[in-house]
Each structure stands twice: as C-alpha cells, then as structure tokens.
C-alpha positions as CSV (number, residue, x, y, z in Angstrom):
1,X,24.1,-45.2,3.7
2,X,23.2,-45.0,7.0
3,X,19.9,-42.6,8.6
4,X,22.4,-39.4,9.6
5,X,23.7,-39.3,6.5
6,X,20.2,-39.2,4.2
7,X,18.8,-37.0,6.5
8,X,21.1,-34.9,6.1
9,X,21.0,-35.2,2.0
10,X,17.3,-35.3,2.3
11,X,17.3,-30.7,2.6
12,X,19.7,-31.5,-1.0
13,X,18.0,-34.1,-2.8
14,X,16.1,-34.1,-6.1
15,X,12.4,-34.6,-5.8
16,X,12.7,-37.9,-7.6
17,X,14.8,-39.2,-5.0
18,X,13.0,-37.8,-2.0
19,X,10.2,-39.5,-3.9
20,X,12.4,-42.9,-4.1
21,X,12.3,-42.8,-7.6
22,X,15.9,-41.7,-8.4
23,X,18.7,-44.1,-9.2
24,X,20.8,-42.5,-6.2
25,X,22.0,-43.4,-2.6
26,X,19.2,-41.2,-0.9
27,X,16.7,-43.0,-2.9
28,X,18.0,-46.3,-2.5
29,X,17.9,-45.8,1.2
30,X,14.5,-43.9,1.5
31,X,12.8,-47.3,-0.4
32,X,14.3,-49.7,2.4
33,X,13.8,-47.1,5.4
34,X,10.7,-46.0,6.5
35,X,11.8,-43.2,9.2
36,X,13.5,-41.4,6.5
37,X,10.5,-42.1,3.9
38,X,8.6,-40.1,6.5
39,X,10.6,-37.2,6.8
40,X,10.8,-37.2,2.6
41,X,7.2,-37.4,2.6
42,X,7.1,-34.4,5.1
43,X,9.4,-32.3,3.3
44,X,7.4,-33.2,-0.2
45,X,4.2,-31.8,1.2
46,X,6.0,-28.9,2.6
47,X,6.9,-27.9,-0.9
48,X,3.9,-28.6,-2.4
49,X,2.3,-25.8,-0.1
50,X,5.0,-23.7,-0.9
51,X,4.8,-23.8,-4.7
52,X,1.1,-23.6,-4.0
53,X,1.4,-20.2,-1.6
54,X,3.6,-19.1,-4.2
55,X,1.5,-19.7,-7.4
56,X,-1.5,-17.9,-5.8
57,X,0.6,-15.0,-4.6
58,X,0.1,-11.7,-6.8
59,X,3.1,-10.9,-8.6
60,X,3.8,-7.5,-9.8
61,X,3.3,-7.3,-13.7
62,X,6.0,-5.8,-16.5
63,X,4.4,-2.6,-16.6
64,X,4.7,-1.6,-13.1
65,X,8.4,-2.4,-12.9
66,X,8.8,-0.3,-16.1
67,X,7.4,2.6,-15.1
68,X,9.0,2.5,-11.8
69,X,12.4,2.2,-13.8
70,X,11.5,5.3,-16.2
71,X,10.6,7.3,-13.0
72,X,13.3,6.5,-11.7
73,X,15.5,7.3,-14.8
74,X,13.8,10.9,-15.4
75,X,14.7,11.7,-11.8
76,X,18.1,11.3,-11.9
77,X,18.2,13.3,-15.1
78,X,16.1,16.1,-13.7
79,X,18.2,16.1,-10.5
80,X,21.3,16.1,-13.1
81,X,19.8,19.1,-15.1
82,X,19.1,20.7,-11.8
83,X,22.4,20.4,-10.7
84,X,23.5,22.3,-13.5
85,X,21.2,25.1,-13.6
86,X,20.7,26.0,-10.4
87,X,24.7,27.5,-9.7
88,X,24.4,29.2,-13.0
89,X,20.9,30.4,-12.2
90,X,22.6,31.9,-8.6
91,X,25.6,33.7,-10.5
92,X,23.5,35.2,-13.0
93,X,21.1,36.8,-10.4
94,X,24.2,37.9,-8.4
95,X,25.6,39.4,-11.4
96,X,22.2,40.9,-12.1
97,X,21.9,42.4,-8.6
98,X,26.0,43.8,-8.6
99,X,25.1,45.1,-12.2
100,X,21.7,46.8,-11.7
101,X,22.3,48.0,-8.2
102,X,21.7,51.9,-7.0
103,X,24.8,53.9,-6.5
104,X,25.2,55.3,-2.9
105,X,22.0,57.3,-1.6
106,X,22.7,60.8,0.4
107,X,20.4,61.8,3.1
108,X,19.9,65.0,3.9
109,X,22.4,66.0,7.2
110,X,24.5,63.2,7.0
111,X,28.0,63.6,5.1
112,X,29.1,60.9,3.7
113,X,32.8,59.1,5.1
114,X,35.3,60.4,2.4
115,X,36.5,56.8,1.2
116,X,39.3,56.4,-1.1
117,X,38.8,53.9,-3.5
118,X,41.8,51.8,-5.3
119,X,42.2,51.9,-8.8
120,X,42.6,48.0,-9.9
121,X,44.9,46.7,-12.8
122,X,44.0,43.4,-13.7
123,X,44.6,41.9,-17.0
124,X,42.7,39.1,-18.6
125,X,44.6,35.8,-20.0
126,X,44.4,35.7,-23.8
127,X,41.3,34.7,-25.4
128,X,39.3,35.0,-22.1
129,X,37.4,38.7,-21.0
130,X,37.1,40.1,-17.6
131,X,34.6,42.5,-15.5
132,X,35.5,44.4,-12.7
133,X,32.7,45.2,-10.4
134,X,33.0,47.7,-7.6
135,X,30.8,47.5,-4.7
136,X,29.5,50.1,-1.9
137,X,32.2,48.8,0.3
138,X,35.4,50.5,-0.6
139,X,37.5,47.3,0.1
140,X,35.8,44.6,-2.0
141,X,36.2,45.1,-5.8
142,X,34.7,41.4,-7.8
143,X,36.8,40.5,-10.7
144,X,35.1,37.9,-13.2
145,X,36.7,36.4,-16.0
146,X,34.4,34.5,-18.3
C-alpha cells in the first residue's frame, strides 16, 4: 500500500489500526511508515478531544424531552378540539341572533316601503328537519336543514 492510498483510508479506519494494532493494510503500513504514523497520531488526539468535548457537554435528560412531547401532543389535540368547536360555536350564535332578533321598528313619520314578501315551499328529505328563517331584507329567506 502506498502513502495516497492510507491517507486516504486513515478518515475510515478502525482505531486499532490508526493505532497500528490491527491485522489490516492501513495498519501494516502505518507500522513501517512514519509520515502516515503521524497523521494517525494527529487524527487519534483529534478524537480524543472530541469524545472528551463531548462527554462534558450537558445533555438534555428523559424528562425534558417528555414533557416537550406531551406539550406537544395536548396542543395538537386542543387545536383539534378547537377546530371543531369553534364553526359550531359561530352557527349557533348566528342562529341565536336570526332566532332572537327584533321584528322591524316604526319611527314615528316615516312609512315604511310596502315590501312584498315570497311565500317559500321547501320540503325537507326524509328523516332530516328543516327551518325557514326570514330576515328584515325581503329578498334573503335562510333555509337550514339539520
């Protein structure tokens, strides 16, 4: 094996053989060249300070993680359960509103416009029930089947 080629194993090779222990071509070649022996020695003391930095780096414990997964969850089911709630929440308070709403007020001078409202036929599919709602404008009549 020539220098090129072990150099270029050397970023590969098992720490025995970077330590010419190992029973393999890098290993063989780092015991009868000292250039390359170098550069494994380098690359050794590299890692060492890496698995060092690494060891005395503060890791995040279980528990944190969990609890940022169970916030997580109970968000997505509280944006879920508003999702839900919130269109029914709207129709019932427009229904409220239609239902509960004053009829037409008459001030004193003022005649009101004679309108004339259309009678509506509608008929409900079987099994289902319906609610006609007129409003103050004489051309919008709400039909709701439920």
């Amino acid at each position: 094996m020539n220098c090129r080629t072990a150099r270029t194993l050397l970023l590969t090779a098992e720490v025995a053989d970077l330590e010419g222990r190992g029973a393999g071509d890098v290993s063989h070649h780092l015991r009868s060249c000292a250039r390359c022996r170098d550069l494994a020695a380098e690359l050794l003391q590299a890692m060492g300070e890496l698995r060092r930095a690494l060891e005395t780096t503060e890791r995040p414990g279980v528990e944190p993680v969990r609890r940022a997964v169970l916030d997580a969850q109970r968000r997505r089911a509280r944006t879920r359960l508003l999702a839900r709630v919130v269109p029914l929440a709207a129709a019932a308070g427009l229904t409220g509103l239609l239902l509960v709403r004053r009829g037409p007020q008459v001030v004193p001078g003022i005649t009101p416009a004679r309108v004339a409202i259309h009678d509506v036929s509608v008929t409900a599919p079987p099994g289902r029930s319906l609610a006609v709602l007129h409003t103050d404008n004489p051309n919008i009549v709400v039909i709701w089947f439920f």
